[in-house]
C-alpha positions in Angstrom: 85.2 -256.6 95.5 87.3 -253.5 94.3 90.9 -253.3 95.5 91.9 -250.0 97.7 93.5 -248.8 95.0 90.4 -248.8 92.8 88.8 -247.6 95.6 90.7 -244.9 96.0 91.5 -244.2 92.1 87.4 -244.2 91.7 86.6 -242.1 95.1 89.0 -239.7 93.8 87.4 -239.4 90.2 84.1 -239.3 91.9 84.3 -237.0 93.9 82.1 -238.9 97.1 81.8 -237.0 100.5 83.4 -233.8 99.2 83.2 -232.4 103.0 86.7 -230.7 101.9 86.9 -228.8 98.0 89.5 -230.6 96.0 93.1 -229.5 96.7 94.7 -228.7 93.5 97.1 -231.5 92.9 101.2 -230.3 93.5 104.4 -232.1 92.0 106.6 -229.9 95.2 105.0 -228.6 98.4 104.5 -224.8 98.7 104.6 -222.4 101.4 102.1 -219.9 100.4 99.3 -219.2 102.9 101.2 -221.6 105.9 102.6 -218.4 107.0 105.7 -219.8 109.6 104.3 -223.0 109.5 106.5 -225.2 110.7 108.0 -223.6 113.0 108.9 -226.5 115.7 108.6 -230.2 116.1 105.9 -231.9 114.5 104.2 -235.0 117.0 103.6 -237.8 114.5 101.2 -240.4 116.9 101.7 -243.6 116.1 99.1 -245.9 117.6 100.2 -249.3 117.7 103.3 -250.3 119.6 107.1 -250.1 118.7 108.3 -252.7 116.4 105.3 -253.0 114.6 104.1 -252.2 110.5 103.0 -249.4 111.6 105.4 -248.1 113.5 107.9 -248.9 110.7 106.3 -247.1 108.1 105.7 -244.8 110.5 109.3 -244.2 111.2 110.5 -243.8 107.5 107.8 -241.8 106.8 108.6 -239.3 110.1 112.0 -239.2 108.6 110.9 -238.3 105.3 108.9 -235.4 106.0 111.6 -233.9 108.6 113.8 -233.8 105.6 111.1 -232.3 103.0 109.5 -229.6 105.7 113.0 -228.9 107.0 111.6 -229.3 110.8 111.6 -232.1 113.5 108.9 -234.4 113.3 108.4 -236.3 116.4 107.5 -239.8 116.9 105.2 -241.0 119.8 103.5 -244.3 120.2 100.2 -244.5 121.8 98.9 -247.9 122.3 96.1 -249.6 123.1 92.3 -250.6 121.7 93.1 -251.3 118.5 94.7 -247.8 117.8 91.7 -245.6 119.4 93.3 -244.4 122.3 96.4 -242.8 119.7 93.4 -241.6 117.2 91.8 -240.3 120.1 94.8 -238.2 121.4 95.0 -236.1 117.6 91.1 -236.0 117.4 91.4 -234.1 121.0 94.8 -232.0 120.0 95.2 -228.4 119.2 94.3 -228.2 115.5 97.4 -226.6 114.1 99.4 -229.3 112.2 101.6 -229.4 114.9 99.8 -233.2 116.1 99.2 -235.8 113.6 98.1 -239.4 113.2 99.7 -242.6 111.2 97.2 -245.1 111.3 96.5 -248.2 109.0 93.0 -249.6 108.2 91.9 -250.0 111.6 90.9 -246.3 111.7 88.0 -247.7 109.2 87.4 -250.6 111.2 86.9 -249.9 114.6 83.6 -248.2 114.4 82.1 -251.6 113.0 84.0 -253.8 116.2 83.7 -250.9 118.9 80.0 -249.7 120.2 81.3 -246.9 121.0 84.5 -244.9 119.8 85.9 -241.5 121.8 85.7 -239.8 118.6 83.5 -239.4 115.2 86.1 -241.0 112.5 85.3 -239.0 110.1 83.7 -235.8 111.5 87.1 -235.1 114.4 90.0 -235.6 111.3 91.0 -234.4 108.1 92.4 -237.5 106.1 95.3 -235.7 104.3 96.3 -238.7 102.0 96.9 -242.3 102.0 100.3 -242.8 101.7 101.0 -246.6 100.8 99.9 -250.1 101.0 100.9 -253.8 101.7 99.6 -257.2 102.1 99.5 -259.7 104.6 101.1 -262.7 105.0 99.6 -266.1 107.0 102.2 -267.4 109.0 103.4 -270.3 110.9 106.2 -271.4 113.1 109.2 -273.4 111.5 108.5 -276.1 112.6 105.1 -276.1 112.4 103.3 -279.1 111.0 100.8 -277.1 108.4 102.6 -276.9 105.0 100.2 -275.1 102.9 97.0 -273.0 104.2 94.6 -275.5 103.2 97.0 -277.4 105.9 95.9 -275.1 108.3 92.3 -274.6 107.3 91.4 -278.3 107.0 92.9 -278.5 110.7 90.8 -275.7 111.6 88.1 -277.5 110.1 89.0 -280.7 112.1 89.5 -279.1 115.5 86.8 -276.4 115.6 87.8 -273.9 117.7 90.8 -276.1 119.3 93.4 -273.6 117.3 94.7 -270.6 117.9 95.9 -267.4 116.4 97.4 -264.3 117.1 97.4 -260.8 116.1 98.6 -257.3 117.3 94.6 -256.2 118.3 91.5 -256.2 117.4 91.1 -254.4 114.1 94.9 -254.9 112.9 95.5 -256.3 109.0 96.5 -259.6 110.5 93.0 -259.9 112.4 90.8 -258.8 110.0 92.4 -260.9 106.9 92.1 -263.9 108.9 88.7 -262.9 109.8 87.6 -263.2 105.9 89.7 -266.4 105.7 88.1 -268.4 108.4 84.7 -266.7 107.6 84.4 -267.8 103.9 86.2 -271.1 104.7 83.5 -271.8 107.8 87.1 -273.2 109.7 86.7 -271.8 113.3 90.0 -270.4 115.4 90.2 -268.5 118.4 91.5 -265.3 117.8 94.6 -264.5 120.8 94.9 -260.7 121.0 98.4 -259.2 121.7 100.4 -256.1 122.8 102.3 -256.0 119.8 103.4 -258.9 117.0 106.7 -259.2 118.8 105.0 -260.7 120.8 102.3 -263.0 118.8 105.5 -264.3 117.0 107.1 -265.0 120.4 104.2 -267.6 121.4 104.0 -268.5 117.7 107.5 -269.7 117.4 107.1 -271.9 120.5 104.3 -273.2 119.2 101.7 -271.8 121.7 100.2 -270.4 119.1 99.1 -272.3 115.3 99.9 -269.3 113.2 99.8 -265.2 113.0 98.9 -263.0 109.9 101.2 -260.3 109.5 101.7 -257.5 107.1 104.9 -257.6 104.8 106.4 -255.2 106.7 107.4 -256.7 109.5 106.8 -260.4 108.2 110.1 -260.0 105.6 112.6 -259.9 108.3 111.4 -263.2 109.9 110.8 -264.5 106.6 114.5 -264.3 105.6 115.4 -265.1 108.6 114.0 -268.6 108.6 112.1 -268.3 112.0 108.4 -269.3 110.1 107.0 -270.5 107.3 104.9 -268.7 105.0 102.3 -270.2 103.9 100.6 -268.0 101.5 100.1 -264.1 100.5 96.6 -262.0 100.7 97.6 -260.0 97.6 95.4 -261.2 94.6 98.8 -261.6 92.7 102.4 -262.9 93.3 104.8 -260.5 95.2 108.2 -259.4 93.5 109.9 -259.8 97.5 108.3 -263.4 97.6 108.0 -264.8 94.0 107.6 -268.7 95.4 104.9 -267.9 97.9 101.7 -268.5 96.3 98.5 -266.4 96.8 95.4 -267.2 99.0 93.8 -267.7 95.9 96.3 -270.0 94.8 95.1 -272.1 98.2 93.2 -275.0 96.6 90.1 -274.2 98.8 87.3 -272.5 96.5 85.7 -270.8 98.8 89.1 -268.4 98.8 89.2 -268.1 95.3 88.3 -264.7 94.5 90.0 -263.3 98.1 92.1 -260.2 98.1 93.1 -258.1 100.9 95.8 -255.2 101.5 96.8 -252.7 104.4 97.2 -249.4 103.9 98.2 -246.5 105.8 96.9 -242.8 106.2 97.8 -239.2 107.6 95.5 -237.4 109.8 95.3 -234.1 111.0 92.9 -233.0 113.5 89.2 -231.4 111.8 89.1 -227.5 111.7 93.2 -227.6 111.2 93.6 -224.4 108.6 93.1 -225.2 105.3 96.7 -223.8 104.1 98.1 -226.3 106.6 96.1 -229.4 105.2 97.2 -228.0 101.8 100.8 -228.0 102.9 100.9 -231.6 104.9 98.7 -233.0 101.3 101.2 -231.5 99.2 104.1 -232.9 101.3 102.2 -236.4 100.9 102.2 -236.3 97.4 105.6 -235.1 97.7 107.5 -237.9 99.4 105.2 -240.8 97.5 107.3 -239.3 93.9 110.4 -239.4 96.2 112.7 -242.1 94.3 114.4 -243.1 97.9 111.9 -243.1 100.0 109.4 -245.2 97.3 112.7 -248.0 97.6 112.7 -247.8 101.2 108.6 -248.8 100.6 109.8 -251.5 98.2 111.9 -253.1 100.7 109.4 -253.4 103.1 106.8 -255.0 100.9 104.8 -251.6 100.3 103.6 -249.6 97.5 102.7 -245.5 97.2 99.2 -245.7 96.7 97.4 -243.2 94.1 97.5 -239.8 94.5 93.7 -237.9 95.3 93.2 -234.8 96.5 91.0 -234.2 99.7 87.7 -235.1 98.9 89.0 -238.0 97.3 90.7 -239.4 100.6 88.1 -238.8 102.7 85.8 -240.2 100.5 88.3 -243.5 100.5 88.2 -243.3 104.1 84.2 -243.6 104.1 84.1 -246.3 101.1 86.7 -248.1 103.9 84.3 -247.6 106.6 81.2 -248.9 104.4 83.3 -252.4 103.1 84.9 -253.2 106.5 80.9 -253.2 108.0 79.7 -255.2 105.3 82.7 -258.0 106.2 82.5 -257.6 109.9 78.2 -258.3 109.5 79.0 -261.3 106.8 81.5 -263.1 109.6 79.1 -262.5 112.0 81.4 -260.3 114.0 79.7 -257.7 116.6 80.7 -254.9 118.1 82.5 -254.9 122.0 
């Protein structure tokens, strides 16, 4: 299985979906054509509750573009079915850049665990660019009693269906990688849907809970802060920010051997937005992801820019997304609600 960034590197070269013409690529944003544009506050939706990875990223990233665009960029968290009800609001806005959406990999998901979404995912947006990327971590309390994953799998394997885990919704990085997990393992868990990890590591740390996936985002802080134990890291190598935590691959069950898996995170602007503004919001993308500081402030929370593609390109990513997440939802046997 390609990693997202090959994904994106080879959707880019291809050229797949071309439902937009390339955007020539831009080292600064430009003004031309945009007329005004912006001429007051952006809404950035966010659609996953405060506190969250995506709500972090989506923060720093609001932040960054008020500075580049030199106007107010506006954060607002809608919450709720694994981010459709946010994605729904932009798909539904005025299409004038003036309403966007940060959203992670569950935009590609939830048509493959939803029968039926409020929007087309790919027909109501224009995927301006995928920003960044992080993986996820498997968690468990403290004090938990599962050292290693194959710990917590063998349990799993033990105790069908007699442990639990949590996650921020269905759809999120942490359901989906632990989705893959159990399905190539054949371990069964029951998966514990909350409003928010806050609140999954609440139940986790009192040991209501066996363990919780999380993105490095939000999984650094209590990392450091000694509140779980990390048991291993989704990335197919080592992480600089965790050099001692070893890999699902490095797991000692075969079945994971080959296993990979990364969030990511995209902007989206409503379909039949002008073109100059996409152009603008894709050159302001491509923009902050050469910005020194706010590529660090990525780095500190366990993320990486991800390559740069013009429009066709990310779309095309955002279909090839669509098309893998189906394929693993079918091979664990996962329906849609």
């Amino acid at each position: 299985m390609l990693s997202r960034r090959s994904l994106l590197a080879a959707a880019a070269a291809s050229g797949l979906a071309p439902v937009l013409p390339a955007a020539p690529a831009r080292a600064q944003p430009q003004n031309q054509g945009t007329g005004s544009y912006p001429d007051k506050p952006i809404r950035l939706i966010l659609p996953f509750s405060a506190g969250g990875p995506t709500d972090t990223l989506g923060r720093v990233f609001a932040e960054q573009l008020s500075r580049q665009m030199g106007a107010r960029v506006l954060v607002e968290n809608r919450t709720g079915a694994g981010s459709t009800i946010g994605a729904d609001v932009v798909a539904k806005a005025a299409p004038d850049g003036y309403t966007l959406l940060f959203n992670n990999l569950s935009h590609s998901i939830n048509p493959s665990l939803y029968r039926r979404v409020p929007y087309d995912t790919v027909a109501d947006f224009v995927p301006v660019g995928v920003l960044m990327e992080g993986p996820v971590v498997v968690l468990v309390g403290a004090n938990s009693p599962y050292r290693t994953l194959k710990d917590l799998i063998e349990a799993a394997r033990a105790r069908p269906d007699r442990l639990d885990y949590g996650s921020a919704g269905n759809g999120s990085a942490a359901h989906v990688s632990m989705v893959q997990i159990l399905a190539k393992t054949g371990a069964r868990m029951n998966h514990v849907v909350y409003r928010g990890v806050a609140n999954a590591m609440t139940d986790l740390l009192s040991g209501t809970i066996a363990s919780v996936n999380d993105t490095s985002t939000t999984a650094l802080g209590s990392i450091r802060g000694g509140m779980v134990r990390p048991l291993a890291v989704t990335s197919p190598a080592r992480v600089p920010f965790l050099p001692d935590l070893p890999t699902v691959r490095e797991s000692g069950i075969p079945e994971l051997a080959d296993f990979q898996m990364s969030t990511w995170n995209m902007l989206l602007a409503p379909a039949a937005t002008p073109r100059p503004v996409v152009d603008r919001l894709h050159a302001e993308v491509a923009a902050a992801m050469k910005d020194a500081g706010f590529v660090a402030k990525l780095a500190e929370l366990g993320n990486v820019p991800m390559p740069e593609a013009d429009l066709a390109g990310t779309r095309a990513f955002l279909v090839s997304e669509m098309e893998r997440w189906r394929a693993v939802m079918t091979q664990a046997g996962v329906r849609p609600e």
